[in-house]
C-alpha positions, 0 to 999 in steps of 0.5 A: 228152700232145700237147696239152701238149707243144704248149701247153709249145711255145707258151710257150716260143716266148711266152717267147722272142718276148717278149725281142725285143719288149721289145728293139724298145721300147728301140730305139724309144725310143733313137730317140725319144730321138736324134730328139728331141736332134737336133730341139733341135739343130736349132732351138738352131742354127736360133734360139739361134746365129742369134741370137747371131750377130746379136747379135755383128753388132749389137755389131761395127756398133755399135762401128763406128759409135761409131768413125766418129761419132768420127772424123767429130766429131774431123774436124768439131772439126778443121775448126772450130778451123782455120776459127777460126785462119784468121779470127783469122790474117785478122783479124791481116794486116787489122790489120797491113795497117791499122797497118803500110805496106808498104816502097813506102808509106814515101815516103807516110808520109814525105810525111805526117811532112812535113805534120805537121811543117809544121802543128806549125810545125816546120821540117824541115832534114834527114831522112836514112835509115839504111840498117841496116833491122832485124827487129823481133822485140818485137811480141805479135802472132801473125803469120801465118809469111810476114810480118815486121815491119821497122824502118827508122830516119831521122835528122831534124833540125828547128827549133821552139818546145818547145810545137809540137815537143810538138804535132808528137810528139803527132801522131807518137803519134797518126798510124794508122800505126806509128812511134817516136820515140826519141833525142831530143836538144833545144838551146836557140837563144833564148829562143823556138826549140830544135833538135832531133835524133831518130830517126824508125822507121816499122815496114813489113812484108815 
């Protein structure tokens, strides 16, 4: 009878052990499994973010790069298109410079007006200026904003035969620098010799 009571308490304690061992598996694997979560956690925070986050890093210095490329190409469009209209400007003064005198250059140009009357055979007998200088607005070159073009006018009064008052416009015409002849008025004297009367406009810059 003992025996059995014993062997009935050892069952008992069996079977009440048992629950508590079972109970340990669970947490274990409770443990196994949160170690486990928290492993892939790390290595997704360790990897996967790190990643991304170079990824991103990636993107933004790209984008900054495209920026600056841009910017530094706008520039370098910027410089050449002024360097363009600095030499187009360049070359426009060197031609104005070439077909306009300057106003202290108007009694050299007169004196040139002079000899070419003279070899043309027509004689000069007065060449008044006017006064009235005037802007001349009705040229088609782009002039830089500091210069201007002004027409001065004089009245000349000369003497010739018709085919050498042809021969000294011819050379008006044909002199490099800039000059107009307008208001021309012709009378015949003889058979042989006119009188002429005309304005004479040198274009100067200022």
């Amino acid at each position: 009878m003992r025996n059995m009571n014993l062997m009935a308490s050892k069952i008992e304690l069996k079977m009440k052990i048992r629950p508590i061992y079972l109970w340990d598996i669970k947490l274990l694997l409770l443990v196994a499994i949160l170690f486990t979560m928290m492993i892939s956690f790390l290595i997704y925070n360790n990897y996967t973010v790190d990643y991304h986050l170079q990824l991103d890093n990636l993107k933004i210095e790209e984008n900054t790069l495209k920026q600056e490329v841009k910017e530094k190409y706008g520039l370098t469009k910027s410089v050449s298109e002024y360097t363009n209209r600095i030499s187009q400007l360049t070359q426009i003064e060197s031609i104005v410079n070439s077909r306009f005198p300057d106003r202290d250059e108007i009694p050299s140009v007169l004196i040139q007006v002079n000899e070419m009357a003279e070899q043309s055979n027509v004689a000069i007998s007065s060449l008044i200026p006017n006064n009235n200088d005037r802007v001349f607005t009705e040229s088609s070159l782009q002039l830089p904003s500091d210069i201007r073009i002004v027409a001065k006018d004089f009245n000349i009064s000369a003497t010739s035969n018709f085919n050498d008052f042809v021969n000294f416009v011819y050379g008006i015409a044909s002199y490099p620098r800039v000059m107009q002849i307008r208001d021309v008025r012709i009378n015949r004297i003889d058979d042989n010799k006119v009188s002429m009367d005309m304005v004479l406009t040198i274009f100067y810059t200022k």
